[in-house]
KEDRENGU-359183 format. One record per residue (C-alpha): chain; x negated, y, z negated; residue in three letters; residue number from 1. Coordinates in nm, 3 decimals. Each point is the difference from the previous one (the first is absolute). Example, Ala and Ser with C-alpha at 12.3 -4.5 7.8 and 13.67 -1.06 7.14 Angstrom:
% KEDRENGU-359183
<pt><unit>A</unit><east>-1.230</east><north>-0.450</north><up>-0.780</up><code>ALA</code><pos>1</pos></pt>
<pt><unit>A</unit><east>-0.137</east><north>0.344</north><up>0.066</up><code>SER</code><pos>2</pos></pt>
***
This chain:
% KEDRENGU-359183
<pt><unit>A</unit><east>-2.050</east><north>-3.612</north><up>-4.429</up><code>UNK</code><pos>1</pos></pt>
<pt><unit>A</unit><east>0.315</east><north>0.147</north><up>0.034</up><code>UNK</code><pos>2</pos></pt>
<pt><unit>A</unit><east>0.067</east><north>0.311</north><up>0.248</up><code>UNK</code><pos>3</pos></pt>
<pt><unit>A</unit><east>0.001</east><north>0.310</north><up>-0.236</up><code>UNK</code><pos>4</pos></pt>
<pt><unit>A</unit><east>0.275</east><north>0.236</north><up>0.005</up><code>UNK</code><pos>5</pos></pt>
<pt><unit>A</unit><east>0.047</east><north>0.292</north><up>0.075</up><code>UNK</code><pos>6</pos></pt>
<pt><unit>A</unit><east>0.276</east><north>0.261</north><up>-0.120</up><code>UNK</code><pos>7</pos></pt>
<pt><unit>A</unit><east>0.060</east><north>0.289</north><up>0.289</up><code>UNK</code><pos>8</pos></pt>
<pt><unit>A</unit><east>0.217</east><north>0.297</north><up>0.034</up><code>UNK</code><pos>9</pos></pt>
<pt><unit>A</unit><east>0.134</east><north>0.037</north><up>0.354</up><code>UNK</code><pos>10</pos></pt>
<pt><unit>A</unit><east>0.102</east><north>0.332</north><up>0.174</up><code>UNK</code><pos>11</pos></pt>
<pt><unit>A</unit><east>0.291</east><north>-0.010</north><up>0.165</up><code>UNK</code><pos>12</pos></pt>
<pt><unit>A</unit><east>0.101</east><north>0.336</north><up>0.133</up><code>UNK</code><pos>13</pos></pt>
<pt><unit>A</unit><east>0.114</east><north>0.225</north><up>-0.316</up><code>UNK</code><pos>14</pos></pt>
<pt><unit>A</unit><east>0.009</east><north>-0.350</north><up>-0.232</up><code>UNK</code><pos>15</pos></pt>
<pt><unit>A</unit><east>-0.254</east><north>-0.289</north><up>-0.141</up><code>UNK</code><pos>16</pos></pt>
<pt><unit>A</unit><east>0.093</east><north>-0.322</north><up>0.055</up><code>UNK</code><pos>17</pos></pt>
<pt><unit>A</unit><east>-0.181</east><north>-0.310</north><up>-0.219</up><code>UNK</code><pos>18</pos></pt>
<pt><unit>A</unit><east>-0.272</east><north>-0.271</north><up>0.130</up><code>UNK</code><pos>19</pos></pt>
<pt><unit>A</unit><east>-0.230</east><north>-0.251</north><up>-0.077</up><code>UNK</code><pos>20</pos></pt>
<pt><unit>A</unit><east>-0.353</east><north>-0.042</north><up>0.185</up><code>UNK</code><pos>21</pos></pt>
<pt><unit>A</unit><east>-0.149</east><north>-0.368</north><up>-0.038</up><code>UNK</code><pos>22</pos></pt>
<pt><unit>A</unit><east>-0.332</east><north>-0.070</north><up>0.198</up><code>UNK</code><pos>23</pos></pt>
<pt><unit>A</unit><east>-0.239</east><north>-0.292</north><up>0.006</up><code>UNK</code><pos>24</pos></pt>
<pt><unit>A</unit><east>-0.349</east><north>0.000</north><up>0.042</up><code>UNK</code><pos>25</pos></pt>
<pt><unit>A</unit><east>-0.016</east><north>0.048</north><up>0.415</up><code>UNK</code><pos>26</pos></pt>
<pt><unit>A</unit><east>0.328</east><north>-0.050</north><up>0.097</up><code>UNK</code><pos>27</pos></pt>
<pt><unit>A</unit><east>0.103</east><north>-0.054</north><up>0.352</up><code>UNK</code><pos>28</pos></pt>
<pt><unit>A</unit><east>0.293</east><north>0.193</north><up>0.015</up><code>UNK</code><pos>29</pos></pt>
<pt><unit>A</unit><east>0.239</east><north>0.198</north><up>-0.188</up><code>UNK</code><pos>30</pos></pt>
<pt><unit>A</unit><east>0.385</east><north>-0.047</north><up>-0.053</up><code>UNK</code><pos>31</pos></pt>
<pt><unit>A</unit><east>0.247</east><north>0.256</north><up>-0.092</up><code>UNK</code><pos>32</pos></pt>
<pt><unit>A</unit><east>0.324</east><north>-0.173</north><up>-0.193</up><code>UNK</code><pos>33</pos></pt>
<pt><unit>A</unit><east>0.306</east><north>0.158</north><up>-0.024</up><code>UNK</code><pos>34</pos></pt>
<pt><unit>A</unit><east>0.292</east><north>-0.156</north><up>-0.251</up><code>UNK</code><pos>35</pos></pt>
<pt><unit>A</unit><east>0.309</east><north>-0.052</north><up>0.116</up><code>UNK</code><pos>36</pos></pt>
<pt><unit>A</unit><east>0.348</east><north>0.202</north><up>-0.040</up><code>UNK</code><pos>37</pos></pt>
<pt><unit>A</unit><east>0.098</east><north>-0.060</north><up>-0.365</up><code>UNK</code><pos>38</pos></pt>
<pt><unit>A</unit><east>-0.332</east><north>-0.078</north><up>-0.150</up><code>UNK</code><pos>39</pos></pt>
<pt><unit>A</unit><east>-0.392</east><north>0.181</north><up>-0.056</up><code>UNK</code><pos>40</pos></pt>
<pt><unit>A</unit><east>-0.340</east><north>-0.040</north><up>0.070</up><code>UNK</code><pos>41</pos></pt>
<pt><unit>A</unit><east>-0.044</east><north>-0.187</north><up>-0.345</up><code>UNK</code><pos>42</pos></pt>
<pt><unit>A</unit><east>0.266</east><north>-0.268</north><up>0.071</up><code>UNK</code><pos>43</pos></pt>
<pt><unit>A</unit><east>-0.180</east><north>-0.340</north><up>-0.048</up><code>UNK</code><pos>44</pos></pt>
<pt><unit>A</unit><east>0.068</east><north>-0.110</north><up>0.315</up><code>UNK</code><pos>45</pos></pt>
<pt><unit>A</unit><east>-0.234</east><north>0.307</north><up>0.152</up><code>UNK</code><pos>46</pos></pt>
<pt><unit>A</unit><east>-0.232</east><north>-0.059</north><up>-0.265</up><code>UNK</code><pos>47</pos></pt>
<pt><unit>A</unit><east>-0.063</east><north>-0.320</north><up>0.062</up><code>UNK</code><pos>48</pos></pt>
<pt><unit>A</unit><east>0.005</east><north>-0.009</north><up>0.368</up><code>UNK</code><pos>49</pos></pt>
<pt><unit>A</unit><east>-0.249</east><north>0.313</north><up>0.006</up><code>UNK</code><pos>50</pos></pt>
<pt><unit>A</unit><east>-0.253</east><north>-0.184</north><up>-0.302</up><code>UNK</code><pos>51</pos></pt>
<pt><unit>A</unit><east>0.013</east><north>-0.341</north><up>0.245</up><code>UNK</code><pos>52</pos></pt>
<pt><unit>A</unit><east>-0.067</east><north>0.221</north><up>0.264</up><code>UNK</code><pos>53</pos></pt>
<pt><unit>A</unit><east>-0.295</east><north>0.171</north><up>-0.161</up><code>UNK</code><pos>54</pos></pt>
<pt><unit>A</unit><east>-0.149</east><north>-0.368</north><up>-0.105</up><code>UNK</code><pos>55</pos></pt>
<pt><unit>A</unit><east>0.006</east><north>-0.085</north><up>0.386</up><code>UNK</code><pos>56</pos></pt>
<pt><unit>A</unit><east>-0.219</east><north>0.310</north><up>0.091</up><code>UNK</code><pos>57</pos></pt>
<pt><unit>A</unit><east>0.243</east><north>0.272</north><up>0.088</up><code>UNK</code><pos>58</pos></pt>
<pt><unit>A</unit><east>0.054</east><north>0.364</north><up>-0.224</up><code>UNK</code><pos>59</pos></pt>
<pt><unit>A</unit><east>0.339</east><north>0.097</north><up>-0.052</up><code>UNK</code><pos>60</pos></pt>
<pt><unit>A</unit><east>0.161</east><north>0.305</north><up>-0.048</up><code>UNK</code><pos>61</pos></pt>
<pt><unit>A</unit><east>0.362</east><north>-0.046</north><up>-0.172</up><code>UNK</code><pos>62</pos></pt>
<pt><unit>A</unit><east>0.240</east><north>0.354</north><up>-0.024</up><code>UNK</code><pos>63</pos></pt>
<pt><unit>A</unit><east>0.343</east><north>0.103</north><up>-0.120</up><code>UNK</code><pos>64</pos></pt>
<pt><unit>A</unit><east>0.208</east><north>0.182</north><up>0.222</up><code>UNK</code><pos>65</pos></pt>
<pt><unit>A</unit><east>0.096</east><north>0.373</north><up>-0.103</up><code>UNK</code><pos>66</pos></pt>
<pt><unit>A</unit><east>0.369</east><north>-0.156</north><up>-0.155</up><code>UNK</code><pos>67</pos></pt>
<pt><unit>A</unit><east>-0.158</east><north>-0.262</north><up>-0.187</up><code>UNK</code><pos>68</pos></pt>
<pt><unit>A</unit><east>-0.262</east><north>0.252</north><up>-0.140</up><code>UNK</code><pos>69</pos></pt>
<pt><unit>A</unit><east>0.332</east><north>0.216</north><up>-0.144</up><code>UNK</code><pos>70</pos></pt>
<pt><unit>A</unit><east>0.151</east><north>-0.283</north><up>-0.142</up><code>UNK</code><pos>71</pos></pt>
<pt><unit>A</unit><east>0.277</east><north>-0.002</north><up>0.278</up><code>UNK</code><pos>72</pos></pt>
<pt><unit>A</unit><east>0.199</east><north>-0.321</north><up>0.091</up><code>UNK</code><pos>73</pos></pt>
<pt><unit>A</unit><east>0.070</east><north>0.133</north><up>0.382</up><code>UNK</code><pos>74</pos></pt>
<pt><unit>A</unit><east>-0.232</east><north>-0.041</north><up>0.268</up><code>UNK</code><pos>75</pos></pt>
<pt><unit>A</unit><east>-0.204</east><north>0.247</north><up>0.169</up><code>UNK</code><pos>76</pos></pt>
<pt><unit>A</unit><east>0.168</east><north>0.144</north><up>0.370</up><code>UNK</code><pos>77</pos></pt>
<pt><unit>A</unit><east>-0.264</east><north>-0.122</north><up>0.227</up><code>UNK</code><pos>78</pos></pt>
<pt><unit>A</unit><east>-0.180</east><north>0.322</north><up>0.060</up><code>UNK</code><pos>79</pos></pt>
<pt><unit>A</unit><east>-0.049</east><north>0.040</north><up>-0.365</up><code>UNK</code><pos>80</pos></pt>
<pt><unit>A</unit><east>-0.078</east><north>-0.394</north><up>-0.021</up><code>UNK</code><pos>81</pos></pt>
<pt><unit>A</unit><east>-0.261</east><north>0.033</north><up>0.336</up><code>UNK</code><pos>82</pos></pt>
<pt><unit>A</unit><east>-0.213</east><north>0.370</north><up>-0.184</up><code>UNK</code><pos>83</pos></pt>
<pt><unit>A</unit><east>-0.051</east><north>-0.251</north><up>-0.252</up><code>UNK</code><pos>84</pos></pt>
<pt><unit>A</unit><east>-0.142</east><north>-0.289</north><up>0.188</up><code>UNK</code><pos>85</pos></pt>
<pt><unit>A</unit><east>-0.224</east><north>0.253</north><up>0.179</up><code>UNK</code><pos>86</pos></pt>
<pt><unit>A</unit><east>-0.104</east><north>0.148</north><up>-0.300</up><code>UNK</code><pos>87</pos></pt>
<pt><unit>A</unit><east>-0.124</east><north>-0.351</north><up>-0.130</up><code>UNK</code><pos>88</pos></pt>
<pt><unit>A</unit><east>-0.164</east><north>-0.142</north><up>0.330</up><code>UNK</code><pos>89</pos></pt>
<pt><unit>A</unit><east>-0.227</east><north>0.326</north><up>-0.024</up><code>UNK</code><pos>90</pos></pt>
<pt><unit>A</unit><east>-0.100</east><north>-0.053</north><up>-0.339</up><code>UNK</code><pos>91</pos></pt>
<pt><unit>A</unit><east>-0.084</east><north>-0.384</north><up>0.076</up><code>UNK</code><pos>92</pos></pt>
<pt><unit>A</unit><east>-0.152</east><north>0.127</north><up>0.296</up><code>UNK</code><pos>93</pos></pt>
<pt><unit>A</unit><east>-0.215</east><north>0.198</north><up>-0.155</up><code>UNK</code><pos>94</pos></pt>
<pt><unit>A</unit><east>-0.150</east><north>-0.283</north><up>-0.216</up><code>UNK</code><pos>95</pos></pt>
<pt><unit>A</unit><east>-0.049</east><north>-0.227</north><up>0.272</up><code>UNK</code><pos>96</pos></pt>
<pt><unit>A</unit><east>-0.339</east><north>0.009</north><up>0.092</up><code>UNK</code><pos>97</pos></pt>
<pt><unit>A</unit><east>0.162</east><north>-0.001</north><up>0.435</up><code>UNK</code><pos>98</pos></pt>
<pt><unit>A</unit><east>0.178</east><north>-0.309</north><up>-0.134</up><code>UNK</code><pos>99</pos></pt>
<pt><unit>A</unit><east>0.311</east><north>-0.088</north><up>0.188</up><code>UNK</code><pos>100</pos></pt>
<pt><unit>A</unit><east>0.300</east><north>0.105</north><up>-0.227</up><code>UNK</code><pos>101</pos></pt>
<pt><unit>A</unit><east>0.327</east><north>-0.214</north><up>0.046</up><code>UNK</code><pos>102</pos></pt>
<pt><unit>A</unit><east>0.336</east><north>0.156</north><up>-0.115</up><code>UNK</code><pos>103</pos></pt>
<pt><unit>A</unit><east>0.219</east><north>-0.291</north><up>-0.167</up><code>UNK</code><pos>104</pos></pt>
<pt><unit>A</unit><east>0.278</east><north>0.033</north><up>-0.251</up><code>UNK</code><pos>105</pos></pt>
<pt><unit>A</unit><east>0.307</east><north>-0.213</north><up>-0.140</up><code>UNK</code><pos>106</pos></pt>
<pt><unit>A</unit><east>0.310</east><north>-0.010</north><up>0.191</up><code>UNK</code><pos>107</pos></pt>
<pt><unit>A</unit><east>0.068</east><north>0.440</north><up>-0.028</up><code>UNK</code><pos>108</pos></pt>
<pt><unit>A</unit><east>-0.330</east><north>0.049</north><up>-0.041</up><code>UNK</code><pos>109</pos></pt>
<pt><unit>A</unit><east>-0.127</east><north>-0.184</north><up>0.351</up><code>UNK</code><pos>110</pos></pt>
<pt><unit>A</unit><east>0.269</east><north>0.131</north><up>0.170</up><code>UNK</code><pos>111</pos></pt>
<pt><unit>A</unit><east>-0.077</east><north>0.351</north><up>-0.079</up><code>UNK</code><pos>112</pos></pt>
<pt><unit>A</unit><east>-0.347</east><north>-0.079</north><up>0.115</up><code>UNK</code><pos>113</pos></pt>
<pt><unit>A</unit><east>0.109</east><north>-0.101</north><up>0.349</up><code>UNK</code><pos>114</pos></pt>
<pt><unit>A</unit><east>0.204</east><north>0.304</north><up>0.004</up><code>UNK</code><pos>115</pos></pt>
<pt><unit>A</unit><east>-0.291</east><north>0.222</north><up>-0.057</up><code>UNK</code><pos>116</pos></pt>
<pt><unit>A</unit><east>-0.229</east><north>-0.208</north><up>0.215</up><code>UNK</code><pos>117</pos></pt>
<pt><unit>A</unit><east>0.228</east><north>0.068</north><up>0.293</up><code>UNK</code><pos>118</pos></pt>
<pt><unit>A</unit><east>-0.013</east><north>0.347</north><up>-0.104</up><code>UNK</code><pos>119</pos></pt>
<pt><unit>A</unit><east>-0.321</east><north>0.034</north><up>0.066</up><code>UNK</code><pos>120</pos></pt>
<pt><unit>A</unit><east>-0.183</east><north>-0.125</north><up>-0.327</up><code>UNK</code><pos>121</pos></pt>
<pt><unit>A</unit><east>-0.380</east><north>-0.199</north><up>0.025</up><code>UNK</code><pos>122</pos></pt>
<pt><unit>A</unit><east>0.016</east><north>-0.327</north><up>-0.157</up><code>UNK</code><pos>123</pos></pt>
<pt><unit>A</unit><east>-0.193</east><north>-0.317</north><up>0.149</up><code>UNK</code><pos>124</pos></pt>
<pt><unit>A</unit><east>0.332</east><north>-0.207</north><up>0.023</up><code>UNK</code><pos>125</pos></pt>
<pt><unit>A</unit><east>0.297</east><north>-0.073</north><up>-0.248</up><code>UNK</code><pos>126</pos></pt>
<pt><unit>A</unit><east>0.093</east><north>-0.229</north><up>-0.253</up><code>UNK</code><pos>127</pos></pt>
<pt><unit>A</unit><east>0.357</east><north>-0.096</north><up>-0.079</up><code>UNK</code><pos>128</pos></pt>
<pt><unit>A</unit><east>0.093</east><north>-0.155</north><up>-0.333</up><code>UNK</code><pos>129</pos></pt>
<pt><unit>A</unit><east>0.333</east><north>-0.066</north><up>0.090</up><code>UNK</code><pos>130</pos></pt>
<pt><unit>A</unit><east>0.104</east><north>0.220</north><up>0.248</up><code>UNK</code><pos>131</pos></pt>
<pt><unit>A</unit><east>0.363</east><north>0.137</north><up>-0.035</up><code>UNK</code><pos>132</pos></pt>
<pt><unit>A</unit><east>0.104</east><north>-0.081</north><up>0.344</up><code>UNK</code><pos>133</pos></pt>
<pt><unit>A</unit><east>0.372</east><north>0.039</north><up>-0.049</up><code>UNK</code><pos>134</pos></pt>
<pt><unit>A</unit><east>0.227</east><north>0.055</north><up>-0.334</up><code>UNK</code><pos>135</pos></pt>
<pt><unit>A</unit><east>0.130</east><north>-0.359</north><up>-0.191</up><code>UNK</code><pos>136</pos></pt>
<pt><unit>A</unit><east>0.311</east><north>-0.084</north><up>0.228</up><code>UNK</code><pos>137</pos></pt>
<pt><unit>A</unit><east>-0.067</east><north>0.206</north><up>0.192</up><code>UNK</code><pos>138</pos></pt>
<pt><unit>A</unit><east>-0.192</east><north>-0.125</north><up>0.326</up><code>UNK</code><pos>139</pos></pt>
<pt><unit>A</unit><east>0.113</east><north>0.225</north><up>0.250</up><code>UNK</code><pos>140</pos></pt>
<pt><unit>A</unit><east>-0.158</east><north>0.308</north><up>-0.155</up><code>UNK</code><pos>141</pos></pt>
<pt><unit>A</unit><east>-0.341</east><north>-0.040</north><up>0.117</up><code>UNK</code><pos>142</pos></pt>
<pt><unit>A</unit><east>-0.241</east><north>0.203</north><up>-0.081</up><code>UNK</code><pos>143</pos></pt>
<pt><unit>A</unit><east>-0.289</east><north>-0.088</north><up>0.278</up><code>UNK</code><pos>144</pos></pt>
<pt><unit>A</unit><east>0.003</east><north>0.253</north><up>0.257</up><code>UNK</code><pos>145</pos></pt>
<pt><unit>A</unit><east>-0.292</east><north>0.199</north><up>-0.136</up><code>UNK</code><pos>146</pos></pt>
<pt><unit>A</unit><east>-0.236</east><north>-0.303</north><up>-0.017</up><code>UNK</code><pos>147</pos></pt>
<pt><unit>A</unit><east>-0.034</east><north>-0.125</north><up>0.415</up><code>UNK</code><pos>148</pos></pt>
<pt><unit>A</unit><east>-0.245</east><north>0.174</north><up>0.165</up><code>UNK</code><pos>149</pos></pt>
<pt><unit>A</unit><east>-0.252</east><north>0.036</north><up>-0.353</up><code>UNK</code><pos>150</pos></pt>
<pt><unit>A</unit><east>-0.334</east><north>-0.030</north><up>0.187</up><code>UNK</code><pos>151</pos></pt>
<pt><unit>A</unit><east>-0.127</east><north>-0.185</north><up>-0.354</up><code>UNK</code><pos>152</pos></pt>
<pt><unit>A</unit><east>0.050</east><north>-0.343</north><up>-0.171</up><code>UNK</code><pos>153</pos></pt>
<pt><unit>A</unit><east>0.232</east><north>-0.081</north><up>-0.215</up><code>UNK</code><pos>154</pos></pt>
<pt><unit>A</unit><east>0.065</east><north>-0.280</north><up>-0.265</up><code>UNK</code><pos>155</pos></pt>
<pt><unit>A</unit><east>0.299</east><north>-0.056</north><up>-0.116</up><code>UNK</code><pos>156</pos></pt>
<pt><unit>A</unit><east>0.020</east><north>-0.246</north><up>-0.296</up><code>UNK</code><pos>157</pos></pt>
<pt><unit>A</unit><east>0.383</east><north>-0.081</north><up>-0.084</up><code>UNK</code><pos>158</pos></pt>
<pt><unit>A</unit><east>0.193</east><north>-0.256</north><up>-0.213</up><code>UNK</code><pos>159</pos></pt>
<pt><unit>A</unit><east>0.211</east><north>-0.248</north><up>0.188</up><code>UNK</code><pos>160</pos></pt>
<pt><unit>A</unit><east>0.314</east><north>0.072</north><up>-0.253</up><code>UNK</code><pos>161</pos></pt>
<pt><unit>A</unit><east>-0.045</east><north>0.398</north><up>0.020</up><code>UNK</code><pos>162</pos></pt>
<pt><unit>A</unit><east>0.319</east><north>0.121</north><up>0.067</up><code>UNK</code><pos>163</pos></pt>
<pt><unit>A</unit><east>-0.187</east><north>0.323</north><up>0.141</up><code>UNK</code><pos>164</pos></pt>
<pt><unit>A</unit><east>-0.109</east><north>-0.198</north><up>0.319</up><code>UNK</code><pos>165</pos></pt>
<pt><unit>A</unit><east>0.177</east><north>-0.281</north><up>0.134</up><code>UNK</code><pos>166</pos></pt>
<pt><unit>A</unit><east>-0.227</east><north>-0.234</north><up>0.165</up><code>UNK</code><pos>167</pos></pt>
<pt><unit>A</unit><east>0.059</east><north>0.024</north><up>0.305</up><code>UNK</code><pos>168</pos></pt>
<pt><unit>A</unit><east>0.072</east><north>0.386</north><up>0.032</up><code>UNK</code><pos>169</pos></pt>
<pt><unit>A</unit><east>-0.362</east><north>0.059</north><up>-0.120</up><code>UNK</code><pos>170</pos></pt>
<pt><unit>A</unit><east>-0.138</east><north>-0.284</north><up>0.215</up><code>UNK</code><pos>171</pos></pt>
<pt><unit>A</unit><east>0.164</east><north>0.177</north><up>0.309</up><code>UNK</code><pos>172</pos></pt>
<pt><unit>A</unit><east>-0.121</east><north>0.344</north><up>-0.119</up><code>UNK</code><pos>173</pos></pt>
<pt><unit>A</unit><east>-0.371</east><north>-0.166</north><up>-0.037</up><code>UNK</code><pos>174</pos></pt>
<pt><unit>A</unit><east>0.061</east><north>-0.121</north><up>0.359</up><code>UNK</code><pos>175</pos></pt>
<pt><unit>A</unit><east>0.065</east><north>0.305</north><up>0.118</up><code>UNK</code><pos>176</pos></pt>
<pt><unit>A</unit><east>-0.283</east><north>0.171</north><up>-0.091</up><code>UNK</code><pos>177</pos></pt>
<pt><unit>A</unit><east>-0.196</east><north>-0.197</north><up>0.121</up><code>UNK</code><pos>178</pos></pt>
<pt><unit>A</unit><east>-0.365</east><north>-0.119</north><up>-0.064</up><code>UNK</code><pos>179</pos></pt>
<pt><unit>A</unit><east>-0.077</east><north>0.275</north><up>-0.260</up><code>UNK</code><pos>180</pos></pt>
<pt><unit>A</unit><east>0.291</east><north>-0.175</north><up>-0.243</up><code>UNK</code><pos>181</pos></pt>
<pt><unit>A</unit><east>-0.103</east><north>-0.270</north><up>-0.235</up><code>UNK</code><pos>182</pos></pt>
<pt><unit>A</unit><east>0.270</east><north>-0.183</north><up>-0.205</up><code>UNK</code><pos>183</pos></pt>
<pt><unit>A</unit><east>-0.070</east><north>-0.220</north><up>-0.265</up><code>UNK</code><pos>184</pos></pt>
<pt><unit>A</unit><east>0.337</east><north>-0.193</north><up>-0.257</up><code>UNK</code><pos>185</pos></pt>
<pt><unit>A</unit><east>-0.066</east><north>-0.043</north><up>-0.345</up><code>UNK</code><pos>186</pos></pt>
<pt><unit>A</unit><east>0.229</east><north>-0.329</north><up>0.017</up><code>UNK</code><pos>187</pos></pt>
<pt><unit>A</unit><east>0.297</east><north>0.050</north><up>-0.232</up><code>UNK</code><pos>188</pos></pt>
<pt><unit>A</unit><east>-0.107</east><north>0.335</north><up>-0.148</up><code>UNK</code><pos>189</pos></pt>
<pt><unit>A</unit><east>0.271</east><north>0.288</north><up>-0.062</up><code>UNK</code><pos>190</pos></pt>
<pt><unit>A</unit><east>-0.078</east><north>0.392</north><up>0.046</up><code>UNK</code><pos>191</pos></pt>
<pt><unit>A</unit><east>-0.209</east><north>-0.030</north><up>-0.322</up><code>UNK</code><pos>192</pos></pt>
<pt><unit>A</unit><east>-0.188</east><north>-0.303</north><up>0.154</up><code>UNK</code><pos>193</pos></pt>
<pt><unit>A</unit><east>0.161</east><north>-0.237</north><up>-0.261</up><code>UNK</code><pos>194</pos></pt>
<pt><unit>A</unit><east>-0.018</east><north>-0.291</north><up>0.112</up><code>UNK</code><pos>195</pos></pt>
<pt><unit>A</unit><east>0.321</east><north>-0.216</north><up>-0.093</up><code>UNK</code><pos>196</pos></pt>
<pt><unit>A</unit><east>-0.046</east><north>-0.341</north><up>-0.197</up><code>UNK</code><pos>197</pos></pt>
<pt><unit>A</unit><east>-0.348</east><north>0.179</north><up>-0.165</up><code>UNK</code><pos>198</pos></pt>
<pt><unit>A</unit><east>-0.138</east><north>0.177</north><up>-0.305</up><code>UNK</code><pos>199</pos></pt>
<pt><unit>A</unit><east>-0.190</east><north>0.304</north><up>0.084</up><code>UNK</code><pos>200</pos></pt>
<pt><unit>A</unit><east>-0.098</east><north>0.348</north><up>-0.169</up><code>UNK</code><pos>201</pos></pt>
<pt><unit>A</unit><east>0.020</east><north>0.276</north><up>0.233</up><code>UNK</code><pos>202</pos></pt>
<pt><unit>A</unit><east>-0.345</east><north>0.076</north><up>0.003</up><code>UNK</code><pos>203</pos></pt>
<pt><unit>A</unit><east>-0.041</east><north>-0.345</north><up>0.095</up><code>UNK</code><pos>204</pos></pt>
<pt><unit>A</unit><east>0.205</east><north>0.064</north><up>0.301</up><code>UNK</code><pos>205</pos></pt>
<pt><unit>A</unit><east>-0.188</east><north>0.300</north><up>0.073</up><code>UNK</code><pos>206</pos></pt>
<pt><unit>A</unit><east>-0.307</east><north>-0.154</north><up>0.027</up><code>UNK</code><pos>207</pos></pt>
<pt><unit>A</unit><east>0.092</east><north>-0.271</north><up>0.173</up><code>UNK</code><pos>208</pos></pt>
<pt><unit>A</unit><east>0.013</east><north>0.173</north><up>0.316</up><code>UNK</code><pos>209</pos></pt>
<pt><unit>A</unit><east>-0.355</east><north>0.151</north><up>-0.032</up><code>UNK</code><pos>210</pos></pt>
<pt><unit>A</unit><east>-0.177</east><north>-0.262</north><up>0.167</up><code>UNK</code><pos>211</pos></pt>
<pt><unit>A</unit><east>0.218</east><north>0.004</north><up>0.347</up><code>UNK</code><pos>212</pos></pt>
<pt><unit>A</unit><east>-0.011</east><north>0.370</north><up>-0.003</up><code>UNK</code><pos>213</pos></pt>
<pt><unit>A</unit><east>-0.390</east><north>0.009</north><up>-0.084</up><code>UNK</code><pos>214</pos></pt>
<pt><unit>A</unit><east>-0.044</east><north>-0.225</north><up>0.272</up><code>UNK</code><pos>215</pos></pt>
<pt><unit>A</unit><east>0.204</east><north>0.191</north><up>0.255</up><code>UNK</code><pos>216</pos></pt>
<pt><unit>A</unit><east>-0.143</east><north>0.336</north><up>-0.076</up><code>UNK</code><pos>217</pos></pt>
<pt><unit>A</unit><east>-0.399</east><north>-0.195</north><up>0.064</up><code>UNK</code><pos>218</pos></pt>
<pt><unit>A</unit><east>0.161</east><north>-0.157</north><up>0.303</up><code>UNK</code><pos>219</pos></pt>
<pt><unit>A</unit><east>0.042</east><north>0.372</north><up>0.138</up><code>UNK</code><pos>220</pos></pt>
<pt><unit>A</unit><east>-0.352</east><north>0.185</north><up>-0.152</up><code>UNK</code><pos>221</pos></pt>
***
């Protein structure tokens, strides 16, 4: 059967911010999914990335950031955007039986998590869904330095035509790193994880990266 879900109400200093708690019977971890900058947690790429996730064993926890929440188009500042990625790691930590909890989000979303990771924030490791590494034409503003020395592992899944990430820029960052960076191409896919020359919903997209992520985070239990 499928995961139930779960509305929730998250505290975030003086505000409430939106989430959605999905748990299978036993899972073996939890994952807390952030959407990226000009989307929310009910975009059907989330949903159907955390749903795949939940069929493979794992609880989710899905949240809007505070802007999102008001129904602004602007981004968070990142100490606003970090409160809020504490305040949801608690609450999934709280429902976690001493189940590791991973931080992942898409593009914004993960890299906020790094941020607040090398801030100081428990998670079991991080999952990228597209990680922003530097703007579209823009290669030379990197934005990297925060993630060497992260004594955790990493997955970053990116699409081979995402104009976020050249190729080789991310390769090299992965490199870098070192042995706690994973890298895996969805050949062909964009930002979105379209894949050129196919037909796919973006829930379909979504869910097709459950299984490598599923298997990464059992890889690490």
């Amino acid at each position: 059967m499928p995961a139930t879900e779960t509305p929730l109400s998250i505290a975030v200093g003086d505000t409430q911010v939106s989430g959605v708690y999905a748990r299978p019977d036993h899972p073996f971890a939890t994952l807390v999914l952030a959407h990226g900058a000009g989307t929310g947690m009910e975009h059907p790429f989330l949903c159907g990335f955390a749903r795949a996730l939940n069929d493979e064993g794992a609880a989710t926890l899905r949240f809007n950031f505070p802007y999102r929440e008001a129904g602004r188009k602007f981004p968070d500042r990142p100490p606003a955007a970090i409160a809020a990625w504490r305040s949801a790691m608690a609450a999934a930590a709280a429902r976690s039986d001493g189940r590791p909890v991973w931080a992942a989000g898409k593009s914004f979303g993960g890299r906020i998590a790094s941020m607040a990771v090398a801030e100081g924030m428990p998670a079991a490791g991080l999952v990228f869904l597209g990680y922003p590494l530097h703007p579209p034409g823009k290669p030379e503003k990197l934005r990297d330095g925060h993630l060497y020395g992260l004594p955790l592992p990493m997955l970053f899944l990116q699409g081979t035509r995402d104009p976020f990430a050249t190729p080789a820029l991310l390769e090299a960052v992965a490199g870098r790193i070192g042995a706690n960076a994973s890298l895996e191409w969805c050949e062909g896919g964009n930002h979105s994880f379209d894949i050129a020359g196919t037909r796919r919903t973006a829930d379909e997209a979504g869910a097709s990266l459950a299984a490598p992520v599923a298997a990464f985070l059992r890889s690490h239990a």
